[in-house]
C-alpha positions, 0 to 999 in steps of 0.5 A: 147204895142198894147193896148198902141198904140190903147188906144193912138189912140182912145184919139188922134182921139177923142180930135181932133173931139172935139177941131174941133168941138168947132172950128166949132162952133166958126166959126159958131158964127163968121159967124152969128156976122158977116154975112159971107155967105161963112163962115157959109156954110163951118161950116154948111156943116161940121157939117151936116158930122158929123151927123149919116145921112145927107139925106135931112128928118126932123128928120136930118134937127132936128138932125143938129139943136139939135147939133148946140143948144147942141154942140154949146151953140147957141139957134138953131131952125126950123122954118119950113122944106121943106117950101120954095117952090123954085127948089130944095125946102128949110128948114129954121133955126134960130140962135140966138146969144146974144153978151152983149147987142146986139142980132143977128138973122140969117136964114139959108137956107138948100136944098138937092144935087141929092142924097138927102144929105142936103146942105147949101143954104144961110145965111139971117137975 
């Protein structure tokens, strides 16, 4: 009976963190079709919890953009990390969303808090 309770468990946790996640990345595609700013930093900051680490390094900043391209079917890539030299400095990423016979490019900006934890900055084209 206890393996039941576990087994049962284990597949409520993870059929959540799976349909959460494809709820994400729709949020996410909604987000960059549709330019809203406030959107694309709820599911981006999420996703950046979801990751083994969100200390602002490259190879963190790769791993957001790997489960964004992965996870999230959306061509994600880094166009360049801790480049824009503003207070704090900023990493760039491009999602590219092909709706039919539109395409659709955004910019995301991410930073870093105190602690070092990366943050979305903003959303551009």
């Amino acid at each position: 009976m206890k393996a039941f309770v576990i087994i049962c468990l284990l597949v409520i946790n993870f059929g959540c963190r799976k349909a959460n996640l494809q709820n994400n990345c729709d949020d996410l595609s909604r987000a960059v079709t549709s330019s809203d700013v406030a959107l694309a930093r709820s599911v981006i900051d999420n996703l950046i919890r979801t990751l083994p680490s969100s200390k602002y390094t490259e190879s963190n900043v790769q791993n957001l953009v790997n489960k964004i391209s992965g996870s999230c079917n959306l061509q994600t890539v880094l166009l360049c990390f801790d480049c824009i030299k503003t207070l704090p400095s900023q990493t760039e990423i491009r999602i590219t969303i092909n709706t039919g016979s539109v395409t659709v490019k955004k910019v995301i900006d991410l930073s870093y808090t105190n602690s070092n934890s990366m943050v979305f900055q903003n959303m551009h084209d």
